[in-house]
Backbone bond lengths (Angstrom), bond angles and torsions (degrees), N, CA, C in turn:
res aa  C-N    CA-C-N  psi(-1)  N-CA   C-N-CA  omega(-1)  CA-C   N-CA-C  phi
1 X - - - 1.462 - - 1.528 109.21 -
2 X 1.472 114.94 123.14 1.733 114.71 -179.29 1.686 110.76 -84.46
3 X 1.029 121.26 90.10 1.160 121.56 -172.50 1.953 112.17 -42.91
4 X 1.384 97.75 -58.40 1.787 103.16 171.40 1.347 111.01 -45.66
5 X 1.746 120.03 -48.05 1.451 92.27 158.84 0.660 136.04 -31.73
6 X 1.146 129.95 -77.02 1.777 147.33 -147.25 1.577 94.26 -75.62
7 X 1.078 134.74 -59.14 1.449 110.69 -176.20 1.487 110.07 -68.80
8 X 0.612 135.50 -48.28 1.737 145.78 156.86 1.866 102.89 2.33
9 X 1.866 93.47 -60.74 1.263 118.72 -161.41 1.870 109.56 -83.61
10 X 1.404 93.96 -13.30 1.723 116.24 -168.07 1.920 92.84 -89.39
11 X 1.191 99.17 -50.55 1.678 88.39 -164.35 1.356 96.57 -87.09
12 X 1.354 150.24 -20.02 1.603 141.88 -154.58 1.728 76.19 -96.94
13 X 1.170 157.50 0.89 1.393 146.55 -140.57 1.624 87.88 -133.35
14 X 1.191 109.80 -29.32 1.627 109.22 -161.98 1.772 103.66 -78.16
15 X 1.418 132.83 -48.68 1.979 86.83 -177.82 1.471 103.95 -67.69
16 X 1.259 165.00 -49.26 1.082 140.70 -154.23 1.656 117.07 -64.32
17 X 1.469 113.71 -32.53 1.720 114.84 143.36 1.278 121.76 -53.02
18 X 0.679 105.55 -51.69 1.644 103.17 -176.10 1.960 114.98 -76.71
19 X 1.408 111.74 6.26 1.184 143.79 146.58 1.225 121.33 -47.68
20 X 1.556 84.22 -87.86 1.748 118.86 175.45 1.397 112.73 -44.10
21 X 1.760 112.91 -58.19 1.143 121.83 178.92 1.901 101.80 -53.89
22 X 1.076 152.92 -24.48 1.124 114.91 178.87 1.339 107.31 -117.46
23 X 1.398 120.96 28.04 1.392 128.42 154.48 1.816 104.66 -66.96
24 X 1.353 86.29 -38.99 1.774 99.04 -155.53 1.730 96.02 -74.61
25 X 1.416 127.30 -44.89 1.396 121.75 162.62 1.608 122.07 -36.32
26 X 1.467 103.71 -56.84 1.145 111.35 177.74 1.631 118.13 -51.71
27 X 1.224 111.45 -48.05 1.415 117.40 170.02 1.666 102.81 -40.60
28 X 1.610 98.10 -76.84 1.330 99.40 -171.38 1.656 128.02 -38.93
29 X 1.099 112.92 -60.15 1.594 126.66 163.39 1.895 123.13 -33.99
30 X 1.727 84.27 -36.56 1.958 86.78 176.41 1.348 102.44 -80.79
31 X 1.125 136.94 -43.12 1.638 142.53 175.62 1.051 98.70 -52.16
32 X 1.449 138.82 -39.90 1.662 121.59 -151.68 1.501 95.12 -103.38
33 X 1.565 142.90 -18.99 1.100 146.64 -158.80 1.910 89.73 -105.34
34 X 1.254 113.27 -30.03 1.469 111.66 -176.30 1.643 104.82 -89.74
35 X 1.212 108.04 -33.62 1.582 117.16 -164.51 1.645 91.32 -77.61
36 X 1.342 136.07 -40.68 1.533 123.34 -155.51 1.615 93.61 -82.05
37 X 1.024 133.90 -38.09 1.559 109.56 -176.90 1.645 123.07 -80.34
38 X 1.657 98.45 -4.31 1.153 93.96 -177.50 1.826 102.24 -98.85
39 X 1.147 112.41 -25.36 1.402 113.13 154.04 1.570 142.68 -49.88
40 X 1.450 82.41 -18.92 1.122 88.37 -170.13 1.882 110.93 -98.51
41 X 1.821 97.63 -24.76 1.532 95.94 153.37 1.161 140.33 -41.38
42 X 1.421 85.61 -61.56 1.570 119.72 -173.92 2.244 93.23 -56.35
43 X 1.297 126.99 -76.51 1.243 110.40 173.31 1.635 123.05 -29.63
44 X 1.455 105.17 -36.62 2.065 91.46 -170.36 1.798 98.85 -97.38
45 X 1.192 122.55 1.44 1.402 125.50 153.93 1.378 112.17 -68.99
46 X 1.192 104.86 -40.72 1.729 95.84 -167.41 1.578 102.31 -89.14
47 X 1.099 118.29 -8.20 1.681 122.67 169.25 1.993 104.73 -97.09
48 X 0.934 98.37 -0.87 1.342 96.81 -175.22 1.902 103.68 -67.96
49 X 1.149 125.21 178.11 1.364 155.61 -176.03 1.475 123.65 -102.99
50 X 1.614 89.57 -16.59 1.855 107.80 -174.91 1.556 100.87 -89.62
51 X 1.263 123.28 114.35 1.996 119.28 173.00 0.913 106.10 -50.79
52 X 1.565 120.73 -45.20 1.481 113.93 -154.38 1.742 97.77 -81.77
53 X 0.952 125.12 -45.43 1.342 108.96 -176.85 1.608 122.52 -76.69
54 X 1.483 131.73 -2.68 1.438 135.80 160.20 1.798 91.47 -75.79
55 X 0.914 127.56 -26.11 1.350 113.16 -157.61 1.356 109.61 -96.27
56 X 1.742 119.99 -11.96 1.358 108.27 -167.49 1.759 84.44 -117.17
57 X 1.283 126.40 -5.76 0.956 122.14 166.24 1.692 135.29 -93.85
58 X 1.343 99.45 10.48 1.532 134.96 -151.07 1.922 88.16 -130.31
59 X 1.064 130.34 -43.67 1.361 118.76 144.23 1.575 131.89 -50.24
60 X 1.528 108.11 -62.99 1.522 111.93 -178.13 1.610 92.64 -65.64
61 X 0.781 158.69 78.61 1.414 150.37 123.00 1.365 101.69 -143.56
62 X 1.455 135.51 -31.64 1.115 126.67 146.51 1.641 127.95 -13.85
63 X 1.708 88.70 -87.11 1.571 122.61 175.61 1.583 85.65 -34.46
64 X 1.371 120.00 -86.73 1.523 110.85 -149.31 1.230 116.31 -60.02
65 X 1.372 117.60 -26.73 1.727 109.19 179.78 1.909 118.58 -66.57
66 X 1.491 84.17 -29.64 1.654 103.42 -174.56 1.488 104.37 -60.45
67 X 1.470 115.79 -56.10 1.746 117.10 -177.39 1.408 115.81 -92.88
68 X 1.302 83.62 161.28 2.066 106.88 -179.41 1.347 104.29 -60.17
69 X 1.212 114.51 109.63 1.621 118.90 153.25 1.508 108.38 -12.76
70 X 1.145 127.61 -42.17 1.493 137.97 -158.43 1.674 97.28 -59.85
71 X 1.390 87.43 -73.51 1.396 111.06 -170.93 1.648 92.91 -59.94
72 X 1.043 168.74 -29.72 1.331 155.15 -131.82 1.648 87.06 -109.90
73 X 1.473 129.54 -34.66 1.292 123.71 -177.18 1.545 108.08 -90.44
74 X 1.373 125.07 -25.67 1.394 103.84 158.32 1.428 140.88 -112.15
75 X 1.465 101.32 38.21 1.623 124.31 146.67 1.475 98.28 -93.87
76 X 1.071 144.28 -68.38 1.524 137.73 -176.88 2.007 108.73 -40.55
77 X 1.392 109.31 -59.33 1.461 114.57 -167.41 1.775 103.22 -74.24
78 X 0.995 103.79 -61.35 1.944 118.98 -170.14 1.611 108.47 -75.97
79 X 1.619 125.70 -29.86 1.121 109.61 -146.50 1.997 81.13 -122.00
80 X 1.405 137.72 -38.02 1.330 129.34 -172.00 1.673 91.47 -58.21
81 X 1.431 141.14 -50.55 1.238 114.01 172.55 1.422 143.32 -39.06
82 X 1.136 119.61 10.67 1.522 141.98 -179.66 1.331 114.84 -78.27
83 X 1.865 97.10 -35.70 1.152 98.39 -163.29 1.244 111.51 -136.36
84 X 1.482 104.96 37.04 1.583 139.00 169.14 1.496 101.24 61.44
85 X 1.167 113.45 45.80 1.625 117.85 154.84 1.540 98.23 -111.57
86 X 1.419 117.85 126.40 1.501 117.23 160.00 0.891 124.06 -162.12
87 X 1.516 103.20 121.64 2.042 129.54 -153.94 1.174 93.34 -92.80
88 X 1.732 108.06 150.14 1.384 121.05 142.94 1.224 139.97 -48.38
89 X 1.118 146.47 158.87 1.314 133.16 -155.97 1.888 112.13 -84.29
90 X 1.522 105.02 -38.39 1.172 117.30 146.75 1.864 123.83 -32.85
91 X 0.995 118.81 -54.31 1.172 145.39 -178.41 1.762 117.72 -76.71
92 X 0.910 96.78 -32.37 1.894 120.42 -177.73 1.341 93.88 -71.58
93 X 1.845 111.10 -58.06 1.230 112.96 -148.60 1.514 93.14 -82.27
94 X 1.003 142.41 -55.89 1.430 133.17 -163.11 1.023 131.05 -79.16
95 X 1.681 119.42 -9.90 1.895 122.24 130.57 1.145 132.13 -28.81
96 X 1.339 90.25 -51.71 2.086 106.32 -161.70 1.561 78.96 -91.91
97 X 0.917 167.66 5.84 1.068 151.83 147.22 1.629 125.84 -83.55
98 X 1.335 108.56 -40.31 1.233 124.79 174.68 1.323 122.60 -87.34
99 X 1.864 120.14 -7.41 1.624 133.58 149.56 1.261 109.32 -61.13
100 X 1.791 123.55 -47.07 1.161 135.17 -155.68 1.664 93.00 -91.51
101 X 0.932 141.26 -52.84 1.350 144.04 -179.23 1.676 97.30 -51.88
102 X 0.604 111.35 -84.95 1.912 126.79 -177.37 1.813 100.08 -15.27
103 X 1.463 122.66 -58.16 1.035 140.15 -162.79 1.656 103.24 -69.57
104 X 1.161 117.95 -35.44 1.095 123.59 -174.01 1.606 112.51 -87.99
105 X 1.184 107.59 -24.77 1.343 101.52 179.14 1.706 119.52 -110.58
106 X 1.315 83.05 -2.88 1.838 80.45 168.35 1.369 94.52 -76.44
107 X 1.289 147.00 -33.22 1.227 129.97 -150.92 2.301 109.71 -91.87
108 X 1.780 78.54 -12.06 1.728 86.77 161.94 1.608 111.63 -79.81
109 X 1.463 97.79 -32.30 1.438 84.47 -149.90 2.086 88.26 -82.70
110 X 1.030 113.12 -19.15 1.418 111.36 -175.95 1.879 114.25 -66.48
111 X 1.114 95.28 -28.33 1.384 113.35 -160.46 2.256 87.37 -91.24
112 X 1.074 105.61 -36.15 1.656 106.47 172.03 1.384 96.30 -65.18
113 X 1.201 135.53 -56.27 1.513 130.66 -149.44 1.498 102.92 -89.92
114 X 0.794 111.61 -12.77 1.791 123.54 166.84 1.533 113.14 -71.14
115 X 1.284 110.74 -39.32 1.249 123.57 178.10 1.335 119.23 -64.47
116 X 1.311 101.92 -16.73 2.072 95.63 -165.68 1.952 82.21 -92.28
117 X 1.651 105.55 135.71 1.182 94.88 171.86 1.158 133.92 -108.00
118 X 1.786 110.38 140.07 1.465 130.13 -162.53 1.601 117.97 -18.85
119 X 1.473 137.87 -38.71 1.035 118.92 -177.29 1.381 112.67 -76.04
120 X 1.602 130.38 7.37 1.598 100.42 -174.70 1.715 83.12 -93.42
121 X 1.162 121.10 5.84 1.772 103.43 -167.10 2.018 92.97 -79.15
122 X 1.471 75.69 -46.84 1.641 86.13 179.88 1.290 119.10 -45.94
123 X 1.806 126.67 -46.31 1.321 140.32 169.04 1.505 103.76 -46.48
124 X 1.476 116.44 -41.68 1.470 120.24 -175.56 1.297 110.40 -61.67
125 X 1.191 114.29 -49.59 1.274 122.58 177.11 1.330 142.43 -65.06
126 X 1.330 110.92 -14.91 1.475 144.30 174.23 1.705 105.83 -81.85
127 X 1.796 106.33 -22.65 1.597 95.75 -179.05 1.125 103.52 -129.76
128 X 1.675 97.63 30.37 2.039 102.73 148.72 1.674 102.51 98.95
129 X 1.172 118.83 -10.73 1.232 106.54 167.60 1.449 148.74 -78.89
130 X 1.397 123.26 122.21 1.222 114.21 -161.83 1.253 119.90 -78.08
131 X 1.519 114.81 -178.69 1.217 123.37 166.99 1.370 134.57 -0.27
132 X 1.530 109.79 -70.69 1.833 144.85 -158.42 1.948 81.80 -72.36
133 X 1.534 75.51 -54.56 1.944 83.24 -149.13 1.451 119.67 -55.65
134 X 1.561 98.20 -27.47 1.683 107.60 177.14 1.389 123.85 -69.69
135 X 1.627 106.54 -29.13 1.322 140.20 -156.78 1.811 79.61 -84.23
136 X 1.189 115.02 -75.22 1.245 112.92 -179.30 1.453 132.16 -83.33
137 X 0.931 129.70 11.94 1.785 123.67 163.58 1.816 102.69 -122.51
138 X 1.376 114.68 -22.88 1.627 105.90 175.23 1.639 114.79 -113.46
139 X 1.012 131.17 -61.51 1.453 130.77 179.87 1.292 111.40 -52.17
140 X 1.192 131.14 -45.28 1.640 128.66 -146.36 1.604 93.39 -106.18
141 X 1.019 132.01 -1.27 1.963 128.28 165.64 1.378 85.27 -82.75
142 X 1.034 117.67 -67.96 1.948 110.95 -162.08 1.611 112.62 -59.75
143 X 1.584 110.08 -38.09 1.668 97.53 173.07 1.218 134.43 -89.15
144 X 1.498 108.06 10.22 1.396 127.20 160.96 1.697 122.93 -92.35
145 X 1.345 116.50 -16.42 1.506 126.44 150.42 1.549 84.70 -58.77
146 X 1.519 105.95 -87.28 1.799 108.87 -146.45 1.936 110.68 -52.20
147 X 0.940 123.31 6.98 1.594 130.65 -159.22 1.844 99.31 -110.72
148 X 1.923 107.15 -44.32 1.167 106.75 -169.83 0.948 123.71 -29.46
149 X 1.390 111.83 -57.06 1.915 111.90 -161.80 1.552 103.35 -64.67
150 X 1.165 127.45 -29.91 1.435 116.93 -130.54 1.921 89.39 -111.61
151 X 1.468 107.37 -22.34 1.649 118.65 143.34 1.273 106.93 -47.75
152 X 1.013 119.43 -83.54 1.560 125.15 -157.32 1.644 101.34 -37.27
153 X 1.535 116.88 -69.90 1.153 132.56 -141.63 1.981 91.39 -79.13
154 X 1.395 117.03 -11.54 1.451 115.86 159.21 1.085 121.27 -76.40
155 X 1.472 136.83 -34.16 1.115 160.52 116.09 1.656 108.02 13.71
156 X 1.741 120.20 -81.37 1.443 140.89 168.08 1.493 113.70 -45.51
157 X 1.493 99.73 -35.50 1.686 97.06 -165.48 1.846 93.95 -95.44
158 X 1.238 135.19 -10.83 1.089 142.10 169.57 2.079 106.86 -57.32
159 X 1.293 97.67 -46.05 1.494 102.12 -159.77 1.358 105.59 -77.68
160 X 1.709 117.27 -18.84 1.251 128.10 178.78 1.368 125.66 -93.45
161 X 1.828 115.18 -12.26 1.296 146.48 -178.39 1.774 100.56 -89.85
162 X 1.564 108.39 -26.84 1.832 109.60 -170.65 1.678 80.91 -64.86
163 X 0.870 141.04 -56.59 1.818 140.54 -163.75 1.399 111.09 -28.40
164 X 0.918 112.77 -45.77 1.506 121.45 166.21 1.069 130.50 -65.37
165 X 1.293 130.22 -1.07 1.490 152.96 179.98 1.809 114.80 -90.87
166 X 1.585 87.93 -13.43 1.722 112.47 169.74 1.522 111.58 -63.61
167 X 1.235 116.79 -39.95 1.326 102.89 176.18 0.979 136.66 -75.52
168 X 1.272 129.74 5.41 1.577 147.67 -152.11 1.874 107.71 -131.93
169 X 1.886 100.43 -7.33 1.478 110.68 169.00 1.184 116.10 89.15
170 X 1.928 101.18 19.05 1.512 105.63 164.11 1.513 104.21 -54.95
171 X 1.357 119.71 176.35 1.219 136.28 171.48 1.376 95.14 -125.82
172 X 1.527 143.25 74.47 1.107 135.90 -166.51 1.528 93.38 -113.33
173 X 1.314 125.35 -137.75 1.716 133.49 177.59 1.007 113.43 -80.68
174 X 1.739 127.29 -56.37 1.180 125.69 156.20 1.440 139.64 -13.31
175 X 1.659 93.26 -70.48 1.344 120.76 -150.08 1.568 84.93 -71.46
176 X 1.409 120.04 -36.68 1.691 135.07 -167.23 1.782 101.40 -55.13
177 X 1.280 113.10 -28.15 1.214 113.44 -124.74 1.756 79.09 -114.33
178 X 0.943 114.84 -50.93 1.800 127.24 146.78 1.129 130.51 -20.89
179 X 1.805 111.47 -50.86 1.646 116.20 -176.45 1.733 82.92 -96.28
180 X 0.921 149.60 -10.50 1.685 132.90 168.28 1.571 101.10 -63.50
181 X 1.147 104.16 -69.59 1.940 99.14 170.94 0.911 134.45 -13.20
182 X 1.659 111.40 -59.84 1.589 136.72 -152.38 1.636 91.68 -87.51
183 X 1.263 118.80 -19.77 1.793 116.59 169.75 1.136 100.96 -92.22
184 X 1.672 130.20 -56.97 1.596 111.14 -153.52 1.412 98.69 -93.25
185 X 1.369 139.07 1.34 1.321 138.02 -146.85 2.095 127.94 7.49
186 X 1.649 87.91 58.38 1.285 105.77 -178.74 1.347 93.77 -135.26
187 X 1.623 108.11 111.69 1.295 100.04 170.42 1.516 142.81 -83.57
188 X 1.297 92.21 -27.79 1.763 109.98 -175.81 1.424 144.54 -73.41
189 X 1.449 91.82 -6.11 1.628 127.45 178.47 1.756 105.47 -66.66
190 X 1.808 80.72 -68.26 1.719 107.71 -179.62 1.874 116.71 -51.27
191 X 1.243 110.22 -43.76 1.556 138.03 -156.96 1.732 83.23 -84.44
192 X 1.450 128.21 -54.55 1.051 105.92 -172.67 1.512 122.51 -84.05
193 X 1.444 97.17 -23.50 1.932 107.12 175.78 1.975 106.46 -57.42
194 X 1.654 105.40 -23.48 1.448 88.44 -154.21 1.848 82.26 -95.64
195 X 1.104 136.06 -39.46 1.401 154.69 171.28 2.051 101.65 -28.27
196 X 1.526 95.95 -47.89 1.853 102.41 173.00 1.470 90.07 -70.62
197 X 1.267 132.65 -86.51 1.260 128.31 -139.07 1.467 105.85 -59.94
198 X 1.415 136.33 -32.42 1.441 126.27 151.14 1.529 119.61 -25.37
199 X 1.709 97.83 -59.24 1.480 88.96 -170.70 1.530 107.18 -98.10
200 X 1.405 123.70 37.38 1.577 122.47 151.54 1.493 92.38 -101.78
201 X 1.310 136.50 -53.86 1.429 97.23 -173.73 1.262 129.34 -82.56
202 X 1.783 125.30 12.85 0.905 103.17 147.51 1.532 141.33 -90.97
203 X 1.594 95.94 -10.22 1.789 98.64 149.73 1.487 135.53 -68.34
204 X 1.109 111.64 -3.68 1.794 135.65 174.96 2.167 86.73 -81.05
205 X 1.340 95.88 -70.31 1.832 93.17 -163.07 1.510 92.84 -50.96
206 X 1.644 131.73 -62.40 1.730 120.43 -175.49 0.832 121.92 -21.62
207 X 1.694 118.89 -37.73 1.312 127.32 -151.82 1.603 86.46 -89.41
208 X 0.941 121.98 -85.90 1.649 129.35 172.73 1.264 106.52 -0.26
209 X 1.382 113.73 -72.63 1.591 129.57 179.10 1.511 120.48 -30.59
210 X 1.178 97.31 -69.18 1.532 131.19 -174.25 1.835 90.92 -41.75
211 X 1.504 117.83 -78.14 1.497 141.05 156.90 1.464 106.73 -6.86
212 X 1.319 115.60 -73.02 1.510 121.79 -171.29 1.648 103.38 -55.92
213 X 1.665 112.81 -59.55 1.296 110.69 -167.96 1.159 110.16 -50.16
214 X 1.504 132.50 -46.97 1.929 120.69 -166.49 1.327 100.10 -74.46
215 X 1.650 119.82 -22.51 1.754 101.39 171.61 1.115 111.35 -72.07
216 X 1.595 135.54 -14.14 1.123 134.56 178.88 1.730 114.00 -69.67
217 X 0.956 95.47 -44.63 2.350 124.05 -172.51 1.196 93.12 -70.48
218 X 1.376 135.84 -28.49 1.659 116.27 -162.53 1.098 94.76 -78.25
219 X 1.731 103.11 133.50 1.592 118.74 167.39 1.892 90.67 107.54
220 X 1.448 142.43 -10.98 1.193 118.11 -139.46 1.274 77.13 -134.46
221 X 1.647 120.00 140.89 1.415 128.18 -171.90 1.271 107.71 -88.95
């Protein structure tokens, strides 16, 4: 093994990673900004009162937890052309990401709002407040403490899930890290340069995380 290679091949590889790498943020960030409101449907559906809507929403989170991320992007990219829908790859990828994101975090954010317990809604309700208002000035401060971490750390696993978005001809970190190969045909330089910068930004989001939660705790015993 030529060691001068490989670093040779590690640092001449790094801006086009470090490219990639914030293609691949970007990915991540559109999923998590697209995925939380739709998660967050999907949670007050499945708390909802309506059958039909726990039940068809009680599938789609099913379905997505059940299959491979993999496969979820090429039924969206390869297989919606069937039926004369056909996305850009840009576009491919941050559906199937933001279906799969959504699913996962309604079931945080459901499992947070479950947590606040039933009599302060009731207390809410006793001093006239409705629905919206309870939902928003009492339940949703407390299930956004209890939700943080498990945001965040969806968040991390998002930026490591964009990798898979390579097959569909993202140009994300991966895929970056792939066409360096296919020129220098040294793989291990590239594979390990892009392998660090994964795990710097997910020590960048910890840090974030970490940040949000004590602004969350201040004031909370």
């Amino acid at each position: 093994m030529d060691i001068t290679l490989i670093l040779n091949s590690a640092v001449q590889s790094l801006p086009v990673l470090v490219q990639g790498a914030g293609i691949t943020l970007g990915f991540a960030l559109a999923a998590m900004v697209l995925g939380l409101p739709l998660g967050f449907a999907v949670a007050l559906a499945r708390l909802s009162r309506i059958a039909a809507l726990r039940w068809i929403t009680s599938i789609y989170v099913s379905f997505i937890r059940g299959t491979p991320l993999l496969v979820q992007i090429f039924v969206i990219y390869y297989g919606l052309p069937s039926f004369g829908v056909t996305l850009n790859p840009v576009v491919g990828g941050v559906l199937a990401l933001t279906l799969n994101a959504g699913a996962y975090l309604s079931e945080t954010i459901r499992g947070a709002i479950q947590s606040v317990p039933r009599g302060q809604r009731e207390a809410a309700t006793s001093l006239g407040l409705n629905g919206a208002q309870t939902m928003r000035l009492i339940v949703l401060p407390q299930a956004m403490r209890v939700a943080a971490p498990s945001l965040g750390n969806s968040l991390i696993g998002l930026v490591k899930d964009t990798s898979l978005v390579s097959v569909i001809t993202v140009v994300e970190l991966l895929r970056s890290a792939q066409l360096v190969i296919a020129r220098t045909f040294e793989p291990f330089g590239p594979y390990l340069m892009a392998a660090l910068l994964y795990w710097i930004m997910s020590l960048l989001l910890e840090g974030v995380q970490r940040s949000v939660e004590r602004r969350l705790s201040r004031g909370v015993a």
